[in-house]
Backbone atoms as SQL, in Angstrom:
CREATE TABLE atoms (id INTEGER PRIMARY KEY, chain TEXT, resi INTEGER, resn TEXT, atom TEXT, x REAL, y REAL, z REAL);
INSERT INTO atoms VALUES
  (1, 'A', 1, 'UNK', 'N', 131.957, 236.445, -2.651),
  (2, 'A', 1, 'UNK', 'CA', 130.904, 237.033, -1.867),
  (3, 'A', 1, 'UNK', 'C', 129.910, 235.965, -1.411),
  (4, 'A', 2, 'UNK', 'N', 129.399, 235.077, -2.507),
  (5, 'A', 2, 'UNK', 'CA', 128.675, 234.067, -1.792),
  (6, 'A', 2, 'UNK', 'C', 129.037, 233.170, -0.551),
  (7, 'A', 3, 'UNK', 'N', 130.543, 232.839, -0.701),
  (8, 'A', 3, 'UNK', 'CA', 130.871, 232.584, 0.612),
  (9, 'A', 3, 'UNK', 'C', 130.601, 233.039, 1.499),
  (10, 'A', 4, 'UNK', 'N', 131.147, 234.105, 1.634),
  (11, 'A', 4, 'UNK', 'CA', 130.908, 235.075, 2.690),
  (12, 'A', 4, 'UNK', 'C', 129.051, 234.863, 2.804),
  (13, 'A', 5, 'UNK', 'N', 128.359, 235.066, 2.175),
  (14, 'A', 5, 'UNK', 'CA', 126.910, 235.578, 2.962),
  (15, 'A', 5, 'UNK', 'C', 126.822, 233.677, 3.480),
  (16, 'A', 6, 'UNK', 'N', 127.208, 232.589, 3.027),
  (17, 'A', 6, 'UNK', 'CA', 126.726, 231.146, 3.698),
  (18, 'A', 6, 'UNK', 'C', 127.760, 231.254, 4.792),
  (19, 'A', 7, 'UNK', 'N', 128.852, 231.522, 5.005),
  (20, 'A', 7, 'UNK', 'CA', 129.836, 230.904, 5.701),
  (21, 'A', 7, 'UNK', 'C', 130.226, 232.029, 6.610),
  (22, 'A', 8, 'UNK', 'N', 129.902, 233.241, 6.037),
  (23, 'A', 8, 'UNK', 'CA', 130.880, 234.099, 6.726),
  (24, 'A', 8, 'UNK', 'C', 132.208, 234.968, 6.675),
  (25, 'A', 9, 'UNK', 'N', 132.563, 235.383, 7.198),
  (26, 'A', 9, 'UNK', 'CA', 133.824, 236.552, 6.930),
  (27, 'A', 9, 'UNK', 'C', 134.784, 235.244, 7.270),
  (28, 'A', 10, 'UNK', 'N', 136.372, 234.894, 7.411),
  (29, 'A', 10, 'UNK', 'CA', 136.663, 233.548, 8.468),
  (30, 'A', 10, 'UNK', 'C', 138.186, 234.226, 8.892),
  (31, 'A', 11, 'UNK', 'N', 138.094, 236.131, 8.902),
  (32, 'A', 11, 'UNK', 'CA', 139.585, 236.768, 9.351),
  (33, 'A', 11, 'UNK', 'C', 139.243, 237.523, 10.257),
  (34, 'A', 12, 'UNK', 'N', 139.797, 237.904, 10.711),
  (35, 'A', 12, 'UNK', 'CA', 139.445, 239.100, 11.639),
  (36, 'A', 12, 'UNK', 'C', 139.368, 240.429, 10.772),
  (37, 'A', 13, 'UNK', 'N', 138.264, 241.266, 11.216),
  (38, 'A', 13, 'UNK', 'CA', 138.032, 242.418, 11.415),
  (39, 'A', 13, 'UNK', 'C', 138.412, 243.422, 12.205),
  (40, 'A', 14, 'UNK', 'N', 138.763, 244.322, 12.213),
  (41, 'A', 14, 'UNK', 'CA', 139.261, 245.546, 13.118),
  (42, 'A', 14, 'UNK', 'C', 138.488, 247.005, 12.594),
  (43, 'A', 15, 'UNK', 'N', 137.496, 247.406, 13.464),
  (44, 'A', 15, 'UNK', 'CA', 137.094, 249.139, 12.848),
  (45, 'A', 15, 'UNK', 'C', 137.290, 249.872, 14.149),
  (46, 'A', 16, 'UNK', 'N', 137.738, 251.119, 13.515),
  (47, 'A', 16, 'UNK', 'CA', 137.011, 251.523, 12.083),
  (48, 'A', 16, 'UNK', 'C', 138.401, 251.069, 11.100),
  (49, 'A', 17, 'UNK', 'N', 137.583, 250.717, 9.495),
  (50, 'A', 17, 'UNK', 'CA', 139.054, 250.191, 8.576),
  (51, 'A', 17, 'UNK', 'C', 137.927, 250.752, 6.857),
  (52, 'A', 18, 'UNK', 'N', 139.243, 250.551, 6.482),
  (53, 'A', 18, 'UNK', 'CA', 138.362, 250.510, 4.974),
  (54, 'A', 18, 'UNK', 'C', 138.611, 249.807, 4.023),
  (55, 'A', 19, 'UNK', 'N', 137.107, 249.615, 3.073),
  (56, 'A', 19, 'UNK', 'CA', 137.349, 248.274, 2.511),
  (57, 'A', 19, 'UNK', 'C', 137.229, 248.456, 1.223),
  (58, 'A', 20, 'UNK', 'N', 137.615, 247.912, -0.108),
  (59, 'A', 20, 'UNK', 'CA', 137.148, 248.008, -1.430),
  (60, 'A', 20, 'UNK', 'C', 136.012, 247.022, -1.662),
  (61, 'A', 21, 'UNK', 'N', 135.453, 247.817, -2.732),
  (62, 'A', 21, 'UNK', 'CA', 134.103, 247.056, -2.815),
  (63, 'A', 21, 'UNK', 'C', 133.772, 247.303, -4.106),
  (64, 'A', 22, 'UNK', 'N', 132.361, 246.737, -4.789),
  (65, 'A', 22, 'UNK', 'CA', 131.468, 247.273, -5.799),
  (66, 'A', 22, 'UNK', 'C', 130.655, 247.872, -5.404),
  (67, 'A', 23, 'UNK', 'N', 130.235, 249.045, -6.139),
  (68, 'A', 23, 'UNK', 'CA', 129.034, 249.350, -5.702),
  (69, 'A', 23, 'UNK', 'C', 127.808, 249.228, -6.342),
  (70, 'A', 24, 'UNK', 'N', 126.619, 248.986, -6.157),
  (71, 'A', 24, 'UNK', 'CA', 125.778, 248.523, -6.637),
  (72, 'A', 24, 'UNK', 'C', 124.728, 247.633, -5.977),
  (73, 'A', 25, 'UNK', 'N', 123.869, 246.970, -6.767),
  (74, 'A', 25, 'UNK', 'CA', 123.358, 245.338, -6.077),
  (75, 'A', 25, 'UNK', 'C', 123.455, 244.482, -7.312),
  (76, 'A', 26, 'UNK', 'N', 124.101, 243.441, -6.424),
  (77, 'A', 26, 'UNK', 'CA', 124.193, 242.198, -7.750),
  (78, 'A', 26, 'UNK', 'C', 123.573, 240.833, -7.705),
  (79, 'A', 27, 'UNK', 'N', 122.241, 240.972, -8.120),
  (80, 'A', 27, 'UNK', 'CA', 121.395, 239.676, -8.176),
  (81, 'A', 27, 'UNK', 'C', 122.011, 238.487, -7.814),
  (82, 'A', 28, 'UNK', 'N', 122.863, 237.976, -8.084),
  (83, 'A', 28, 'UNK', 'CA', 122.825, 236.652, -7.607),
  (84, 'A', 28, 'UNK', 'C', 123.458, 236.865, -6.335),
  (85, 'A', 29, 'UNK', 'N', 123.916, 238.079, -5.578),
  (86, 'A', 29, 'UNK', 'CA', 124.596, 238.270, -4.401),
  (87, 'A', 29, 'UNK', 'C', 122.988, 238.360, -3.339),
  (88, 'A', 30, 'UNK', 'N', 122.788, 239.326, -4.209),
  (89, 'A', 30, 'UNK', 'CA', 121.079, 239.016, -2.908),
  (90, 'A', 30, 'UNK', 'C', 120.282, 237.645, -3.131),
  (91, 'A', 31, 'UNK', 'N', 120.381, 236.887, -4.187),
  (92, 'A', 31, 'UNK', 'CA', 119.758, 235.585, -4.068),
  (93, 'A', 31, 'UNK', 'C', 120.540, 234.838, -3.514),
  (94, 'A', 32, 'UNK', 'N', 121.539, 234.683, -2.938),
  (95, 'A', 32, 'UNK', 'CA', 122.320, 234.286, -1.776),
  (96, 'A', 32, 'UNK', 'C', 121.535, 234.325, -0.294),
  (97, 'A', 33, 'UNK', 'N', 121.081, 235.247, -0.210),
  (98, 'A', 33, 'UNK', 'CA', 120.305, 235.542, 1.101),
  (99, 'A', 33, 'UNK', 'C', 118.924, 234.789, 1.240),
  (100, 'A', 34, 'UNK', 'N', 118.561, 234.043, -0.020),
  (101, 'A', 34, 'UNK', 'CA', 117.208, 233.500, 0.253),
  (102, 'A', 34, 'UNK', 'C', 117.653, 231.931, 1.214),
  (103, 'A', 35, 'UNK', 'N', 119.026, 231.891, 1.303),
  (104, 'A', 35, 'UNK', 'CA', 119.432, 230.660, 2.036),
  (105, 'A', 35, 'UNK', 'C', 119.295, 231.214, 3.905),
  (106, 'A', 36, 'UNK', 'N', 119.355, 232.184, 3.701),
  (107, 'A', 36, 'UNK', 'CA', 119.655, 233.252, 5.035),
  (108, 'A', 36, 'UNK', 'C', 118.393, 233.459, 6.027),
  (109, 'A', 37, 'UNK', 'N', 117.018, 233.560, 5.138),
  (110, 'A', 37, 'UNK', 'CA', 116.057, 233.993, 5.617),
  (111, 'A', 37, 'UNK', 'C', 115.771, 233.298, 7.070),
  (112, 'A', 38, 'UNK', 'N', 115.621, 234.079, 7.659),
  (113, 'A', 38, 'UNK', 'CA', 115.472, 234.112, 9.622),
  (114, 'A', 38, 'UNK', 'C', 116.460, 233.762, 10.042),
  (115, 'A', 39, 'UNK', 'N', 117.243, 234.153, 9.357),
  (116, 'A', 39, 'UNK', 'CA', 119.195, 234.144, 10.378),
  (117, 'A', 39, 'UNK', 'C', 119.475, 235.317, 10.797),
  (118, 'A', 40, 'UNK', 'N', 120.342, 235.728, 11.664),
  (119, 'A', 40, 'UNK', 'CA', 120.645, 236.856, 12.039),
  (120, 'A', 40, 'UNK', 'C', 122.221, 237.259, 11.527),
  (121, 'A', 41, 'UNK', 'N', 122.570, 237.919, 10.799),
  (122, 'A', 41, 'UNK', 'CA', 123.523, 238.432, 10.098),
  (123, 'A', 41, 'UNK', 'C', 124.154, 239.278, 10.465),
  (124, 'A', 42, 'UNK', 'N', 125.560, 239.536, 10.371),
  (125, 'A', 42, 'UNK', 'CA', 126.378, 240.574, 10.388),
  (126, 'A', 42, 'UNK', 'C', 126.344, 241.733, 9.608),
  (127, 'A', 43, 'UNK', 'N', 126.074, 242.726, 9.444),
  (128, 'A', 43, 'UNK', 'CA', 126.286, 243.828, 8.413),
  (129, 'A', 43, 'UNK', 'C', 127.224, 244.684, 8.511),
  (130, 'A', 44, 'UNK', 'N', 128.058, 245.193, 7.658),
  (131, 'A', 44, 'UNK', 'CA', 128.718, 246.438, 8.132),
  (132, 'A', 44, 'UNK', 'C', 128.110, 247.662, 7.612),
  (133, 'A', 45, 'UNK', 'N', 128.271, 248.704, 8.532),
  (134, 'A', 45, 'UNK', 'CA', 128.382, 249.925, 8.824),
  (135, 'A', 45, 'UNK', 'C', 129.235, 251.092, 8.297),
  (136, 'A', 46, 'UNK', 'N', 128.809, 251.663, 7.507),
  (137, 'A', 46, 'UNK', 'CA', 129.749, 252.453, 7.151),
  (138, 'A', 46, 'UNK', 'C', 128.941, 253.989, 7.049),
  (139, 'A', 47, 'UNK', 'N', 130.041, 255.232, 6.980),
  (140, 'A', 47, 'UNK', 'CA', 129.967, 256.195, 6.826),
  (141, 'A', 47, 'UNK', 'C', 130.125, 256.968, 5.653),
  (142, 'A', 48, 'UNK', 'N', 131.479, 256.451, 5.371),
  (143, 'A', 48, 'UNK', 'CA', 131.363, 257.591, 3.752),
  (144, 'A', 48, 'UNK', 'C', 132.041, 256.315, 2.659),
  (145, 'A', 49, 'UNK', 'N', 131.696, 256.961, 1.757),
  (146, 'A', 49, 'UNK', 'CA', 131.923, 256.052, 0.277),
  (147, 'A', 49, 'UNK', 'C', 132.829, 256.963, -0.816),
  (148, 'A', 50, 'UNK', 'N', 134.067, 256.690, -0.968),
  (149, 'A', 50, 'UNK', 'CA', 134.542, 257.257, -1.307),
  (150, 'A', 50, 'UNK', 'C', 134.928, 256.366, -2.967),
  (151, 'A', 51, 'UNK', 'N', 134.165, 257.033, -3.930),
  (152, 'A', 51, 'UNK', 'CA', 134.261, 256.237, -5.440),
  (153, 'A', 51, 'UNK', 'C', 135.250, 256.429, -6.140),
  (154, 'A', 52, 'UNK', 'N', 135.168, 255.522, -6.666),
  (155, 'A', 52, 'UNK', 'CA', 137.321, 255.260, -7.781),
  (156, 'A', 52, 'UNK', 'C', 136.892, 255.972, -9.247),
  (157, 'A', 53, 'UNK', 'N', 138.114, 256.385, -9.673),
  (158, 'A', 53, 'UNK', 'CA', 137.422, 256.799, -11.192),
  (159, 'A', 53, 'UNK', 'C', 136.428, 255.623, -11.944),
  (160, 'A', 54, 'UNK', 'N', 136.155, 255.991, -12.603),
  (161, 'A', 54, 'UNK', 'CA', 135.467, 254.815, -13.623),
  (162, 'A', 54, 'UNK', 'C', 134.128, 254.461, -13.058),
  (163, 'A', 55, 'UNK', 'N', 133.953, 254.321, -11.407),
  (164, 'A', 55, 'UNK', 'CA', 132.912, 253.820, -10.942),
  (165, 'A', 55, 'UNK', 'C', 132.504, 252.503, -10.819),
  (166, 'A', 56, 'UNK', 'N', 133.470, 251.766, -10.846),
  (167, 'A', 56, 'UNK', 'CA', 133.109, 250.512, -10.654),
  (168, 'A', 56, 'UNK', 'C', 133.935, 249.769, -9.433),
  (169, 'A', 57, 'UNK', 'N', 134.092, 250.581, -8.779),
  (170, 'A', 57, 'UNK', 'CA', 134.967, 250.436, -7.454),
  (171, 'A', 57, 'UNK', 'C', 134.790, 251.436, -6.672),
  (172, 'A', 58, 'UNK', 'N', 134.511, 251.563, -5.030),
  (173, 'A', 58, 'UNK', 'CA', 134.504, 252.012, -4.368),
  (174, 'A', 58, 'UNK', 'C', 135.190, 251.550, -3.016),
  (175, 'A', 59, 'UNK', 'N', 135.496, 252.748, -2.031),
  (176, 'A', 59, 'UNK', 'CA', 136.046, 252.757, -0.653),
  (177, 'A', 59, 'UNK', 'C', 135.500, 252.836, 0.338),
  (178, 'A', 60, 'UNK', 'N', 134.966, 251.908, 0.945),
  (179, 'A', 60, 'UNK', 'CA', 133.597, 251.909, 2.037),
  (180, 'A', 60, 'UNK', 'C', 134.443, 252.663, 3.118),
  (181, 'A', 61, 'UNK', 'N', 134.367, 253.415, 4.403),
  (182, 'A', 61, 'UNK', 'CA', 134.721, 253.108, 5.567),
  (183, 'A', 61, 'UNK', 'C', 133.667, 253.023, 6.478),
  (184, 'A', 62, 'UNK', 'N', 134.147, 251.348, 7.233),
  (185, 'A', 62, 'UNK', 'CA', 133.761, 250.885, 7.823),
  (186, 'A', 62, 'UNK', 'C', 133.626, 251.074, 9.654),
  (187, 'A', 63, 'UNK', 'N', 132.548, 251.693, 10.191),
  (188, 'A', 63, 'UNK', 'CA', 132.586, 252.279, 11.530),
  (189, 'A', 63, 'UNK', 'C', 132.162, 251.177, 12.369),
  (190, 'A', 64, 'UNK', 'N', 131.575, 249.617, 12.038),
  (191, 'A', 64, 'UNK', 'CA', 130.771, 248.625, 12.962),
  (192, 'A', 64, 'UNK', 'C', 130.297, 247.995, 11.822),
  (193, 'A', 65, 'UNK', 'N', 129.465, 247.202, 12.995),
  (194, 'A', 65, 'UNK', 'CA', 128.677, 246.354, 12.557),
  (195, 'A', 65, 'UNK', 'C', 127.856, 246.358, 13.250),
  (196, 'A', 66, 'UNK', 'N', 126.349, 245.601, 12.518),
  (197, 'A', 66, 'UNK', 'CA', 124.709, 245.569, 13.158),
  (198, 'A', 66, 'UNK', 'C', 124.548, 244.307, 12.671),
  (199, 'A', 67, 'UNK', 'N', 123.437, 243.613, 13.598),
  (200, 'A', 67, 'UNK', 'CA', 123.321, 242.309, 13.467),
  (201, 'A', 67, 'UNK', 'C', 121.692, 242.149, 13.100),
  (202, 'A', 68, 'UNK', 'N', 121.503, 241.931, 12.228),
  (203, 'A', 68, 'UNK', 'CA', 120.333, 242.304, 10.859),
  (204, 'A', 68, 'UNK', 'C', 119.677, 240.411, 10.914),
  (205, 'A', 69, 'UNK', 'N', 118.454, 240.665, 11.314),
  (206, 'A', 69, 'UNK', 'CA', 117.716, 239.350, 10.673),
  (207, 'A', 69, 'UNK', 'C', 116.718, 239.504, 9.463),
  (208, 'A', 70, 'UNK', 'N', 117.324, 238.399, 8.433),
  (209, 'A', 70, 'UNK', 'CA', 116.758, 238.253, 7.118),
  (210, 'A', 70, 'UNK', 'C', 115.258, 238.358, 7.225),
  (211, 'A', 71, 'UNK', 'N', 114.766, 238.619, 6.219),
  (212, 'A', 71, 'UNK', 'CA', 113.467, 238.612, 6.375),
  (213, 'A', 71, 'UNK', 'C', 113.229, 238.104, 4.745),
  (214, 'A', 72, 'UNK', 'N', 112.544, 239.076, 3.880),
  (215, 'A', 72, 'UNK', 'CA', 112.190, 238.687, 2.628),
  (216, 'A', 72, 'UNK', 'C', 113.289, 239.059, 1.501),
  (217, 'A', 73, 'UNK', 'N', 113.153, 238.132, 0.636),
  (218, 'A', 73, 'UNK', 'CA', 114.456, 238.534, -0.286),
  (219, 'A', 73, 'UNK', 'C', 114.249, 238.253, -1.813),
  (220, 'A', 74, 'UNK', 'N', 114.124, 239.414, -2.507),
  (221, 'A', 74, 'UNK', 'CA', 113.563, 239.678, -3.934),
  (222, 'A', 74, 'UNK', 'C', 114.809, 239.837, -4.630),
  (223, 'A', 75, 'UNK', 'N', 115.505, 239.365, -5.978),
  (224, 'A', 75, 'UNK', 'CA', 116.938, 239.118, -6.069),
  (225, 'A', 75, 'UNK', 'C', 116.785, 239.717, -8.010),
  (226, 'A', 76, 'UNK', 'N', 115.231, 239.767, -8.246),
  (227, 'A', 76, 'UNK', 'CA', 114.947, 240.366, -9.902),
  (228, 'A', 76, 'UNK', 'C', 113.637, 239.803, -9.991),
  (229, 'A', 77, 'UNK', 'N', 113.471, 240.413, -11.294),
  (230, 'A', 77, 'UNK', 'CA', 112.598, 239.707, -12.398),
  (231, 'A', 77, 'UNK', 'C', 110.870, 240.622, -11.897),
  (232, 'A', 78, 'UNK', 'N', 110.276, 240.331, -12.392),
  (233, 'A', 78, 'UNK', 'CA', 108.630, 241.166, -12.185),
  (234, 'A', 78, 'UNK', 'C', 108.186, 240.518, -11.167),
  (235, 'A', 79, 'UNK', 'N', 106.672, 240.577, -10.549),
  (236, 'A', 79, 'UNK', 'CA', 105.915, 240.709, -9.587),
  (237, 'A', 79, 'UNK', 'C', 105.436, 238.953, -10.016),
  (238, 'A', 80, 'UNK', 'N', 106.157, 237.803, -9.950),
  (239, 'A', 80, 'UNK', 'CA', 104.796, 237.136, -10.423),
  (240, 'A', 80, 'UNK', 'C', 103.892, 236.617, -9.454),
  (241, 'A', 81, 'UNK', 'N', 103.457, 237.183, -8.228),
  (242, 'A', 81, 'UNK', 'CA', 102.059, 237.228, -7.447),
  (243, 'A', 81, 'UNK', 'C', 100.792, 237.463, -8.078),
  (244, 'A', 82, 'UNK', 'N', 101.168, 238.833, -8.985),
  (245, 'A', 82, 'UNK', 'CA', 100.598, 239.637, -9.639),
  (246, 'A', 82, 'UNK', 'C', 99.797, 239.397, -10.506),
  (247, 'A', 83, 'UNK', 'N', 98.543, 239.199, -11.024),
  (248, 'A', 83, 'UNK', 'CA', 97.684, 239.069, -12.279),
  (249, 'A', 83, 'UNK', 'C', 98.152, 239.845, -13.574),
  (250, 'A', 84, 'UNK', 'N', 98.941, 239.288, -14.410),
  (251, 'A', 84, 'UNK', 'CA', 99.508, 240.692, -15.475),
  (252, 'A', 84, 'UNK', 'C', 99.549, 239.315, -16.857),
  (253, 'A', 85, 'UNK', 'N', 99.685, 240.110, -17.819),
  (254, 'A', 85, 'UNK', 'CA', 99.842, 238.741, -18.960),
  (255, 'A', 85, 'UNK', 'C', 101.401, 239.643, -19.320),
  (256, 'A', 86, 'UNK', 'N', 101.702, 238.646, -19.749),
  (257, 'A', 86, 'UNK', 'CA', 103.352, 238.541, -20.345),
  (258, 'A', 86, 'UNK', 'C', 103.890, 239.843, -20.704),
  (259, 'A', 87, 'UNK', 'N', 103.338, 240.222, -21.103),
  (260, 'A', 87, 'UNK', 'CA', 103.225, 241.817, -22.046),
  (261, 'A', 87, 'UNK', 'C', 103.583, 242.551, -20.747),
  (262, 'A', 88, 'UNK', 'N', 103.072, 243.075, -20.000),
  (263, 'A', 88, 'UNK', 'CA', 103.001, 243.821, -18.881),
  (264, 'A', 88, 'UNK', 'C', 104.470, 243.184, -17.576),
  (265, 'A', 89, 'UNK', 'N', 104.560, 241.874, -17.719),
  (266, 'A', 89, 'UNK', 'CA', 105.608, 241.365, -17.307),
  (267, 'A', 89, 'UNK', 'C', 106.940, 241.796, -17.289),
  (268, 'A', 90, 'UNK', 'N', 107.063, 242.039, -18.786),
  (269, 'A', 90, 'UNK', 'CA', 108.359, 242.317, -19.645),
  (270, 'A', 90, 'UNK', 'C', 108.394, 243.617, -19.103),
  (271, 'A', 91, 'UNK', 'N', 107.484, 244.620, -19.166),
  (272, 'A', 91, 'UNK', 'CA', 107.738, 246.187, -19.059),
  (273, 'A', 91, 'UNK', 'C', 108.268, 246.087, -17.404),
  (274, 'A', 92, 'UNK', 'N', 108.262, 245.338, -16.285),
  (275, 'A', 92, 'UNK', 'CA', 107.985, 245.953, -15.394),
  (276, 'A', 92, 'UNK', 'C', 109.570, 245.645, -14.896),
  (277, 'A', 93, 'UNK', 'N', 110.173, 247.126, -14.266),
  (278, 'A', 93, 'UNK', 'CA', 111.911, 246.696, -13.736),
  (279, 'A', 93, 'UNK', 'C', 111.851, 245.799, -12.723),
  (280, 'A', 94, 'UNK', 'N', 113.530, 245.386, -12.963),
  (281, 'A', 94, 'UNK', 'CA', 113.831, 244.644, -12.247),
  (282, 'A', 94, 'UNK', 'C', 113.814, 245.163, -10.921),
  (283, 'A', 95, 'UNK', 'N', 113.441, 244.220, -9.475),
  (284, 'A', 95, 'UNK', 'CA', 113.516, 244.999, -8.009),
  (285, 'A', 95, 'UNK', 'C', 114.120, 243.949, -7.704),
  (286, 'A', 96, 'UNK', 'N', 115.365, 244.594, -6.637),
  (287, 'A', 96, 'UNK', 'CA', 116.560, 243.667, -5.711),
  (288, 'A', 96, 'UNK', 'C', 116.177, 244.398, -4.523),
  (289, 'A', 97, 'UNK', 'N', 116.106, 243.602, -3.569),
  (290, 'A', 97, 'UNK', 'CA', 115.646, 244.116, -2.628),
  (291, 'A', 97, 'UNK', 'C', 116.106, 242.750, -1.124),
  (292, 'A', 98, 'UNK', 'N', 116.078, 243.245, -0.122),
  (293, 'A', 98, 'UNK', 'CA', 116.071, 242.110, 1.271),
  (294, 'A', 98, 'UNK', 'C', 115.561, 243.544, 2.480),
  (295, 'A', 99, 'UNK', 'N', 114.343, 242.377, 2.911),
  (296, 'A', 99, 'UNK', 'CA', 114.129, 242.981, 4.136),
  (297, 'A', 99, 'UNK', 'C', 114.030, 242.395, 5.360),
  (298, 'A', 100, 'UNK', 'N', 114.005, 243.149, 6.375),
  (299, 'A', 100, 'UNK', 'CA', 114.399, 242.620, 7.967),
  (300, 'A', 100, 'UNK', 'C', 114.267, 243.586, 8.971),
  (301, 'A', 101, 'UNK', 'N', 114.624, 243.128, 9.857),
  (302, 'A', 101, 'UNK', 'CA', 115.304, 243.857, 10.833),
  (303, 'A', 101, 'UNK', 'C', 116.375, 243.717, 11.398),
  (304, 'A', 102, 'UNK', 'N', 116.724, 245.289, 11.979),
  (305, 'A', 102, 'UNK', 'CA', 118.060, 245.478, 13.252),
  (306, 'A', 102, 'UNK', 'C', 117.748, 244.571, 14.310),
  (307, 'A', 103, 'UNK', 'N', 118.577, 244.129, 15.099),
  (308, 'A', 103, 'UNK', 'CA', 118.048, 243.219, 16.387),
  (309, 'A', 103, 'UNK', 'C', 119.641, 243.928, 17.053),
  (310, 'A', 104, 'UNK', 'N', 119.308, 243.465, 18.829),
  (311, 'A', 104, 'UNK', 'CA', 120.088, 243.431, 19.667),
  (312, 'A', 104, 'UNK', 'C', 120.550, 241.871, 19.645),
  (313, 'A', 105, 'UNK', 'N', 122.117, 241.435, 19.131),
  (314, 'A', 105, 'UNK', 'CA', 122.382, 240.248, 19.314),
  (315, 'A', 105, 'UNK', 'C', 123.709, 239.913, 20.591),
  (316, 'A', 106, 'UNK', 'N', 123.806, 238.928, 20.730),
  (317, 'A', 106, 'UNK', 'CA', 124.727, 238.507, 22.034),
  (318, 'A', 106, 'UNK', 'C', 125.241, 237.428, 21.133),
  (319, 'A', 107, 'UNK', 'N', 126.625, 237.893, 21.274),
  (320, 'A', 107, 'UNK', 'CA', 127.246, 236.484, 20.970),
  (321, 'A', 107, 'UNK', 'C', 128.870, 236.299, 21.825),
  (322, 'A', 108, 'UNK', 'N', 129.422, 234.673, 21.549),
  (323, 'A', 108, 'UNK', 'CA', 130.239, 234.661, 22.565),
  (324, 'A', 108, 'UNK', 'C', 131.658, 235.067, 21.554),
  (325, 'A', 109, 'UNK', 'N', 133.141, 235.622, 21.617),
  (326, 'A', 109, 'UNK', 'CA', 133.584, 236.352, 20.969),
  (327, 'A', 109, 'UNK', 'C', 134.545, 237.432, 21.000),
  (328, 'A', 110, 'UNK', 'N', 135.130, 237.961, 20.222),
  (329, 'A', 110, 'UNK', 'CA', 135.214, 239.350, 20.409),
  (330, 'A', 110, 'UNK', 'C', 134.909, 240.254, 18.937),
  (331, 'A', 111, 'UNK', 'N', 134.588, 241.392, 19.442),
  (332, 'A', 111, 'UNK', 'CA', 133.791, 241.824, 18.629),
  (333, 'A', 111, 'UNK', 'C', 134.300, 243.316, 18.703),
  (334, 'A', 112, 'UNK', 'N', 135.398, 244.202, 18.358),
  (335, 'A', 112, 'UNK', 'CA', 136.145, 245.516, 18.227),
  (336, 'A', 112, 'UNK', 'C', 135.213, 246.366, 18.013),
  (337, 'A', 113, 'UNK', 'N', 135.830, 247.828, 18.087),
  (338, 'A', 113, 'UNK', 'CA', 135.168, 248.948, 18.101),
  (339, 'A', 113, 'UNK', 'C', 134.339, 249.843, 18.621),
  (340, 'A', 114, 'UNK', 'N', 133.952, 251.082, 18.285),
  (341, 'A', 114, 'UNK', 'CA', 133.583, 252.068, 19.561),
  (342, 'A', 114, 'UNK', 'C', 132.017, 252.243, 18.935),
  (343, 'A', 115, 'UNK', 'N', 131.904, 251.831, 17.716),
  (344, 'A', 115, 'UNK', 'CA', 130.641, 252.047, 17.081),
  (345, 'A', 115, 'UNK', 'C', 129.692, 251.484, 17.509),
  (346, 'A', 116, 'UNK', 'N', 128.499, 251.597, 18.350),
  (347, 'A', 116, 'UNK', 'CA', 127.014, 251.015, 19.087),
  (348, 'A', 116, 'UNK', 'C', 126.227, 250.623, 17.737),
  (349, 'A', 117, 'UNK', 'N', 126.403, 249.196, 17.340),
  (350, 'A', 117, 'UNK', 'CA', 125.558, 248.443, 16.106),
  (351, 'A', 117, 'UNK', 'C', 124.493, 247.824, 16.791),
  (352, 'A', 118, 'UNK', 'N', 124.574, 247.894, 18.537),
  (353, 'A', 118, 'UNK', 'CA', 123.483, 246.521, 19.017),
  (354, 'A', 118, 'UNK', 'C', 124.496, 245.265, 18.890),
  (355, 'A', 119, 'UNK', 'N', 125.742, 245.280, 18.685),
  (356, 'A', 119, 'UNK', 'CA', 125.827, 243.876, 18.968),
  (357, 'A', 119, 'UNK', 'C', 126.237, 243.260, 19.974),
  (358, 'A', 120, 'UNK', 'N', 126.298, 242.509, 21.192),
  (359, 'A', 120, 'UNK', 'CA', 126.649, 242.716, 22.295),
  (360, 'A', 120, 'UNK', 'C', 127.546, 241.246, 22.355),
  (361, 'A', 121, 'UNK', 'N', 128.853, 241.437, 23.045),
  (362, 'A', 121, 'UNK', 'CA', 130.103, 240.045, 22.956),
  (363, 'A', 121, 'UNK', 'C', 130.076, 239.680, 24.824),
  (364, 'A', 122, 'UNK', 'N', 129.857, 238.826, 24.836),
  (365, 'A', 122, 'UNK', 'CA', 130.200, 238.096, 26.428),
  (366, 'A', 122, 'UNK', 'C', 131.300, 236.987, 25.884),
  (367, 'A', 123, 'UNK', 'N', 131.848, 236.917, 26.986),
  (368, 'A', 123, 'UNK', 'CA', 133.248, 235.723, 27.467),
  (369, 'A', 123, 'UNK', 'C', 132.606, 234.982, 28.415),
  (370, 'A', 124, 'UNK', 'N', 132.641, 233.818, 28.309),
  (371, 'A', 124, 'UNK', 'CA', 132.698, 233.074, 28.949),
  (372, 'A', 124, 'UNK', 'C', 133.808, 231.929, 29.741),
  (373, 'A', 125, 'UNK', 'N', 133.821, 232.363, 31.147),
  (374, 'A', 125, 'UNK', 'CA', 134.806, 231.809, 31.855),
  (375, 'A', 125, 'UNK', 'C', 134.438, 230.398, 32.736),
  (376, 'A', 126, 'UNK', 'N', 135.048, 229.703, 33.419),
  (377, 'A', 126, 'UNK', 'CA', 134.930, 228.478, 33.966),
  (378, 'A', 126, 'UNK', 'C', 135.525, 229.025, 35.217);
């Protein structure tokens, strides 16, 4: 996964498709993104989540993609902005979190599917 959030997907995609996954958030997967902040990213899109016994696996399906710029990215641990002594530290949960925005992006490419993410593909010819 860390690859993927520095480098990228590097196969083709085709949606709508479906994908296996975890579900959850996994700290060091969102502290990946603090390399990201003011990039504009790929996300996928999905509709339904269809979970495996046990729960530690799930079936995304995937309808698109949206092209998401990083913004702030909180990956654990308490508030330490915050005025608190140690004590108060310890009590407070962990928050995983990344924020941003949707953007309209253009890129050169191709880019499948019927799903409207905002992402927009031009060719360029000679």
């Amino acid at each position: 996964m860390r690859d993927w959030i520095n480098h990228g997907y590097q196969g083709p995609i085709s949606v709508p498709c479906n994908i296996e996954g975890n579900p959850g958030t996994i700290a060091s997967d969102v502290d990946e993104f603090n390399n990201r902040k003011g990039d504009v990213v790929y996300v996928p899109l999905y509709d339904t989540v269809s979970p495996h016994a046990g729960g530690t696996k799930a079936t995304y399906h995937i309808v698109g993609f949206a092209a998401f710029k990083v913004g702030e990215v909180k990956s654990s641990g308490a508030d330490k902005d915050k005025d608190k002594d140690k004590e108060d530290k310890d009590k407070t949960p962990s928050e995983k979190y990344i924020t941003g925005q949707f953007v309209r992006y253009v890129t050169v490419g191709e880019f499948g599917g019927t799903f409207d993410g905002g992402v927009r593909v031009v060719h360029l010819s000679q």
